[in-house]
C-alpha positions as CSV (number, residue, x, y, z in Angstrom):
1,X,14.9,-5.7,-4.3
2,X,13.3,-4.2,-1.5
3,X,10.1,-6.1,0.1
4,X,7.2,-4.8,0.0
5,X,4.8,-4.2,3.0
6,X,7.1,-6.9,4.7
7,X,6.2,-7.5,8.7
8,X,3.6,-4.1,8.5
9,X,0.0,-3.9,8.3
10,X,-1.8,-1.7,5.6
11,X,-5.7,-0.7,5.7
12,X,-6.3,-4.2,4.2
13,X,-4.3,-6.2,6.8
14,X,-5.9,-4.1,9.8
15,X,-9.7,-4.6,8.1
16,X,-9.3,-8.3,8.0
17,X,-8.8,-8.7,11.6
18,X,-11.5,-7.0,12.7
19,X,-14.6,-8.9,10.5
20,X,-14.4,-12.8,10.0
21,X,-17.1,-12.6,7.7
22,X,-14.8,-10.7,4.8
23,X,-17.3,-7.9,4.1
24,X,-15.4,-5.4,5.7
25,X,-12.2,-6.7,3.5
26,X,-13.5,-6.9,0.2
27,X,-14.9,-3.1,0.7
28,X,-11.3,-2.2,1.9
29,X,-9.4,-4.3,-1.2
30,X,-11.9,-2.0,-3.5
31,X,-10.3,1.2,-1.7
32,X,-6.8,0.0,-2.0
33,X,-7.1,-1.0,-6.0
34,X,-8.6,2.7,-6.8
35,X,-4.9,4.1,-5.6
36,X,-1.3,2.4,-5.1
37,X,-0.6,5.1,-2.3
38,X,-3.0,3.7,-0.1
39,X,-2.6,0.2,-0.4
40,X,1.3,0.2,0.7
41,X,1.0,3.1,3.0
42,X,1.7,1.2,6.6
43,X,-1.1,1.6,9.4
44,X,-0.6,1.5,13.3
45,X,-3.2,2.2,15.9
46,X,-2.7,6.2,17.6
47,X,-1.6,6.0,21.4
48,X,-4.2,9.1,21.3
49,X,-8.0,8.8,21.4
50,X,-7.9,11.6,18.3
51,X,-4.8,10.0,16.8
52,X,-0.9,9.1,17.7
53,X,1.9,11.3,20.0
54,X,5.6,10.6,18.4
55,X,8.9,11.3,20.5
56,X,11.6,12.4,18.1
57,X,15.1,12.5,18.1
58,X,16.3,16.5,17.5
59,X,20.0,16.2,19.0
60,X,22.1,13.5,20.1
61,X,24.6,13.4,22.8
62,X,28.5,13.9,22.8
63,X,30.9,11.3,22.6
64,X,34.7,12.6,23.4
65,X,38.0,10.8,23.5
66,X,40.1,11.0,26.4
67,X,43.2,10.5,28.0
68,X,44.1,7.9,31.1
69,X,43.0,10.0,34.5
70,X,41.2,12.7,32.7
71,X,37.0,13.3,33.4
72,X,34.8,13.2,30.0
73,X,31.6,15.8,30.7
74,X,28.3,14.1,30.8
75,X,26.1,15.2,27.7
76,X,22.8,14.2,26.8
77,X,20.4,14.5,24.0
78,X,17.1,16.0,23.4
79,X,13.8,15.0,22.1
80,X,10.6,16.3,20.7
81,X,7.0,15.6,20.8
82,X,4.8,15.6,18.1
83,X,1.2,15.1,18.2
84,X,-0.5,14.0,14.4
85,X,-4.5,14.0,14.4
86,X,-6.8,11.6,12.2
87,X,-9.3,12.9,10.3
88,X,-12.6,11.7,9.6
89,X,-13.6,11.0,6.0
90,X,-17.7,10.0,5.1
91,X,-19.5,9.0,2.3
92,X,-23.3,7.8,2.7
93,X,-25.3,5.8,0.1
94,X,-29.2,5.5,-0.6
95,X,-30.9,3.3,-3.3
96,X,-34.2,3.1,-3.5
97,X,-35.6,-0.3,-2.7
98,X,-37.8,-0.3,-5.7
99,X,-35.0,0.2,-7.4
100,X,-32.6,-1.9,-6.0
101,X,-35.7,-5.1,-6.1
102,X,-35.5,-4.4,-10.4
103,X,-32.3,-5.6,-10.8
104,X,-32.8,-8.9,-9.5
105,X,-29.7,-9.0,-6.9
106,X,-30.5,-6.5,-4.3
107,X,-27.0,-7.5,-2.8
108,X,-25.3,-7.6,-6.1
109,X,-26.6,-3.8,-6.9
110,X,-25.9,-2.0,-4.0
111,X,-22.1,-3.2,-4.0
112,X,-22.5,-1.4,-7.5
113,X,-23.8,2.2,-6.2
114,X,-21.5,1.7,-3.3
115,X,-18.8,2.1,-5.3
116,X,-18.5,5.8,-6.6
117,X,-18.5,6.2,-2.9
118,X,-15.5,4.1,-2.2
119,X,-13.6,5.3,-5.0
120,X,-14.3,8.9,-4.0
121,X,-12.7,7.9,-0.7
122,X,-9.7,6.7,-2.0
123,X,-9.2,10.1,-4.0
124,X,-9.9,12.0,-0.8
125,X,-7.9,10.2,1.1
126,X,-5.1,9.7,-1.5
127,X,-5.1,14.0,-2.2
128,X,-5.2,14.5,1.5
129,X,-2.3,12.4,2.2
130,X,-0.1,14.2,-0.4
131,X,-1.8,18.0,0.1
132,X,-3.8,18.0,3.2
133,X,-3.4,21.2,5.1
134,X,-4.6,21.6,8.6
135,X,-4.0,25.3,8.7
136,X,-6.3,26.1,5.6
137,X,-9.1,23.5,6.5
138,X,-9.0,22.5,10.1
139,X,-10.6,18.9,9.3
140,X,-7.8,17.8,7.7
141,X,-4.0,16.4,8.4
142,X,-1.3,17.6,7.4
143,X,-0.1,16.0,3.8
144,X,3.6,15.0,2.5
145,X,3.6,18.0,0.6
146,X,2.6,20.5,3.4
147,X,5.1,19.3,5.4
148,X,7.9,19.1,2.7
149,X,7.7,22.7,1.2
150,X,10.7,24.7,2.0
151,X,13.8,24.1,0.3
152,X,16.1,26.3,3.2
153,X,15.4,26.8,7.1
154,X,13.8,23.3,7.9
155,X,15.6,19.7,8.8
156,X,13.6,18.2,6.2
157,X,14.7,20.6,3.3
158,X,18.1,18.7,2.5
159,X,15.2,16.3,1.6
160,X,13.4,18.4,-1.3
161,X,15.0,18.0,-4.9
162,X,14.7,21.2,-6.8
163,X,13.9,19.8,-10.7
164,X,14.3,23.6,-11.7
165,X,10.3,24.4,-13.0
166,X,9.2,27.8,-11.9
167,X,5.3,28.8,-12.3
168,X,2.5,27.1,-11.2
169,X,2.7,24.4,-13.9
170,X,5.2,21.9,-11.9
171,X,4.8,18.6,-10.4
172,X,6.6,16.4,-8.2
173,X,7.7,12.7,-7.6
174,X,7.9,11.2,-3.8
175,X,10.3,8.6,-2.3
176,X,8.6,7.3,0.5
177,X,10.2,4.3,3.3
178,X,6.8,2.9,4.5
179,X,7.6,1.9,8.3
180,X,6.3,2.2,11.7
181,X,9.8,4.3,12.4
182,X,9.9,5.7,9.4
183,X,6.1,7.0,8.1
184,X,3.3,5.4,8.8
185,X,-0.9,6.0,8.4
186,X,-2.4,6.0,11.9
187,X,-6.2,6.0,13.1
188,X,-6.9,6.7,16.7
189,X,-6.6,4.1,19.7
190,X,-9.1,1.9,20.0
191,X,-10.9,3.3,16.5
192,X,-11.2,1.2,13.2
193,X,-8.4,0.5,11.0
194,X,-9.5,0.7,7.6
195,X,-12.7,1.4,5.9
196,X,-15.4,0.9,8.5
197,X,-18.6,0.0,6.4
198,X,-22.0,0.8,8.3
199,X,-25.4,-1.2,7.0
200,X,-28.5,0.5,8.3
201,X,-31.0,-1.7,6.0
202,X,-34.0,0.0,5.1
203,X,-34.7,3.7,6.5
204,X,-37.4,6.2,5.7
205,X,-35.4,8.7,4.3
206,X,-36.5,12.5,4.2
207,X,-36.7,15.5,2.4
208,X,-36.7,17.7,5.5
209,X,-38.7,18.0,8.6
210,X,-42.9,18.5,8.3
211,X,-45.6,16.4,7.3
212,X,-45.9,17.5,4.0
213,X,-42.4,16.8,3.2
214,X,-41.2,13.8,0.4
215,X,-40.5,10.2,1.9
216,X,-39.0,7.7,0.4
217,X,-37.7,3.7,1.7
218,X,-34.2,3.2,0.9
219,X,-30.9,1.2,1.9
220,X,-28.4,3.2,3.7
221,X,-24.9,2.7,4.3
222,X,-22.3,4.9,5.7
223,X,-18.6,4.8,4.3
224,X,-16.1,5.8,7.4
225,X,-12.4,6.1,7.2
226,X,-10.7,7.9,10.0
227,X,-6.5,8.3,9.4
228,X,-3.7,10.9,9.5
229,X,-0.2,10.7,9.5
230,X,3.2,10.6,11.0
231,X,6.8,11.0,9.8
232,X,8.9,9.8,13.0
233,X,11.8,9.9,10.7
234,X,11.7,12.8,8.4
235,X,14.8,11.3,6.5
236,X,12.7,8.5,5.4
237,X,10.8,11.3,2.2
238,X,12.1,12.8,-0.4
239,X,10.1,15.2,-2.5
240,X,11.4,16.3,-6.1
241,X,9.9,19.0,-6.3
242,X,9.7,21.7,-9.2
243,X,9.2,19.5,-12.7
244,X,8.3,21.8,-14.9
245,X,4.9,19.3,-16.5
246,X,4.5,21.3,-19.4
247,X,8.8,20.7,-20.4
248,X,8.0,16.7,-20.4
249,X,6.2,16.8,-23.8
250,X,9.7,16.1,-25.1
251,X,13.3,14.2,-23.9
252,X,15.3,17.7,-24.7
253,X,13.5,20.4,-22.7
254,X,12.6,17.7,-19.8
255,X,13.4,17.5,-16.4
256,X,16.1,14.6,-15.7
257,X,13.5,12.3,-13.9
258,X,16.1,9.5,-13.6
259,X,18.9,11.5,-12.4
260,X,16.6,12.8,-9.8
261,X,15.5,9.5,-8.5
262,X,18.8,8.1,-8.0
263,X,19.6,11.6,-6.0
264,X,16.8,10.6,-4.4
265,X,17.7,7.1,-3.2
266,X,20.8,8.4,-1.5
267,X,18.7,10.8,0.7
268,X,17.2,8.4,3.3
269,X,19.4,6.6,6.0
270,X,18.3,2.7,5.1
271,X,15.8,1.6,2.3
272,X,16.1,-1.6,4.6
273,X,13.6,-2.2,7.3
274,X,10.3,-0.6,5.4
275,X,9.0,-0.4,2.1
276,X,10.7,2.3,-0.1
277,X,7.9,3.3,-2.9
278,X,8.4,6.0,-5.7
279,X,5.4,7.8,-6.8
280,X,4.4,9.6,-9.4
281,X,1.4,10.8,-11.9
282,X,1.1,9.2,-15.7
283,X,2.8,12.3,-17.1
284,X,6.0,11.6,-14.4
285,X,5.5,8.0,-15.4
286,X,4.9,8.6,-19.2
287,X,8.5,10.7,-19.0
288,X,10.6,7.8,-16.7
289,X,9.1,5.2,-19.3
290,X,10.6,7.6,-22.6
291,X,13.9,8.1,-20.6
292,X,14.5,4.7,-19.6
293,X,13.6,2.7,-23.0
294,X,17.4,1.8,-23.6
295,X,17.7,0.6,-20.3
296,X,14.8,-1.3,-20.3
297,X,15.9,-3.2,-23.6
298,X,19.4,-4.0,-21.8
299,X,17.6,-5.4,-18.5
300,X,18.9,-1.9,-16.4
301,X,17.3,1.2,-15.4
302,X,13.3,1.0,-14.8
303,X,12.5,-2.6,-14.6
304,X,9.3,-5.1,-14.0
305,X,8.5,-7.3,-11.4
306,X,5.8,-9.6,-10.9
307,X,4.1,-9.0,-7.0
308,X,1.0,-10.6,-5.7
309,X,0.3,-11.4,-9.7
310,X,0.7,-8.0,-10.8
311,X,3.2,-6.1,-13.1
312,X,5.2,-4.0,-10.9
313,X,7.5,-1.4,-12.4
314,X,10.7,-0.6,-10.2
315,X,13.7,1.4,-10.2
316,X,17.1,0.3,-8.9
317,X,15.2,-1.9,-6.8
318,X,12.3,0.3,-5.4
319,X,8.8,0.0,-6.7
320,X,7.6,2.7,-8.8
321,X,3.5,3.8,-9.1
322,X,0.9,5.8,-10.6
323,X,-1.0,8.0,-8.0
324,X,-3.3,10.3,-10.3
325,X,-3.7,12.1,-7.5
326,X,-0.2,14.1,-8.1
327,X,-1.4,17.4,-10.2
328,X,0.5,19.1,-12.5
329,X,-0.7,22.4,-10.8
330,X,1.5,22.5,-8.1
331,X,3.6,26.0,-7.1
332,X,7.6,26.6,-7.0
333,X,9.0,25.4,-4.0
334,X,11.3,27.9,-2.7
């Protein structure tokens, strides 16, 4: 079975370098648990001061046989530069220090209205990573699916699974090999890497500007997370795309997620060297879990594995998760 997050540094791992008193860590932990994606996606700081430059590989050079006393033309290959941007995510939160002295804990209850915030950080973040669209909002990176959304003209396309739904009613289920040569999170060089968590006490805060205007004391803290992402290896996702969601109310009519999956695995060069992860939403997972059952009985198929103390479905070996995230809403990919 593949290792997970072996040798590579998520959000978590980055945040608890950076603050030896653990606050910044536990707010990060809470931002991983809301979504799987995010805690195993890989993180490495940008060689940019807006996010991370990548040379690609887009030909290779020749190698020829020859004979004794005959010349062998020098060839060479050619590379590519790609520039990925971060993107900067807020959230701000204000409790009233009346309010906040009530409860007894002042500490205790701010964690508690922090964390709508957090979790609404994880769901941004978590949607932009699979749909983000720089061209359609410019404050955004480009997402997995953005990027993976053409089934002919494009390298990447041998790497798109058609599950045969048509309409706007389809979903789809990633393969991704976590690495820092295969795809990776990145935040900008020199930035923070992870959650950056800024307490500003006790602040006046204000209605709007004038005299006559509403006042109020409050704690403040801002909720940063500035991150993008880059595919240096293109090989390393697989999107199966086009599942019909509204065919997987029953085995007959439904999409053969496990046939798909194990097209899937055959797609990337190595699931060596990174962390391959599948994901998927609860009616993908829902399906897998129907279409496996047999082989679950007879110890094959989808599988369970105890990691970190959690149960940890996987299948043939690669981990399988939940991203709610993953609608059902998605157009054909053509």
């Amino acid at each position: 079975m593949a290792t997970l997050n072996s040798g590579v540094a998520t959000l978590a791992d980055w945040a608890k370098t950076r603050d030896p008193d653990g606050t910044t860590a536990d707010v990060v932990d809470l931002l991983s648990q809301e979504n799987a994606i995010i805690d195993d996606q890989v993180m490495i700081e940008g060689n940019l001061p807006t996010g991370h430059q990548t040379t690609v590989q887009t030909s290779e050079p020749s190698a020829t046989y020859r004979e004794l006393n005959e010349g062998v033309s020098p060839s060479k290959g050619t590379t590519a530069q790609i520039v990925d941007q971060a993107s900067i995510l807020e959230s701000w939160s204000e409790v009233d220090v009346k309010l906040a002295a009530l409860n007894g804990d002042v500490a205790k209850f701010r964690l508690q209205q922090a964390r709508p915030h957090i979790r609404q950080i994880a769901k941004t973040q978590a949607s932009t990573l699979l749909y983000g669209n720089g061209d359609t909002a410019p404050n955004e990176y480009d997402g997995i699916m953005t990027r993976y959304n053409d089934l002919s003209g494009t390298n990447n396309a041998v790497n798109i699974l058609d599950g045969g739904g048509t309409g706007s009613d389809n979903m789809s289920i990633l393969l991704v090999c976590w690495g820092e040569d295969m795809v990776h999170g990145i935040f900008p060089k020199g930035g923070i890497g992870g959650l950056e968590r800024n307490d500003f006490g006790i602040q006046t805060i204000q209605g709007s500007t004038g005299i006559g205007t509403s006042r109020l004391r409050a704690y403040q803290e801002q909720y940063v997370l500035t991150c993008g992402l880059a595919v240096p290896d293109w090989r390393c996702v697989v999107r199966i795309a086009n599942i019909d969601a509204s065919d997987l109310s029953g085995v007959t009519s439904a999409a053969d997620i496990s046939e798909l999956m194990a097209r899937a695995l055959e797609r990337p060069p190595s699931l060596n060297g990174g962390s391959p992860a599948f994901y998927m939403n609860r009616t993908g997972r829902q399906m897998l879990n129907i279409l496996n059952r047999n082989d679950v009985i007879s110890g094959g198929g989808l599988t369970f594995d105890n990691v970190d103390g959690n149960r940890t479905a996987n299948y043939q070996g690669v981990k399988v998760a939940t991203v709610d995230q993953l609608t059902v809403t998605e157009a054909q990919v053509t």
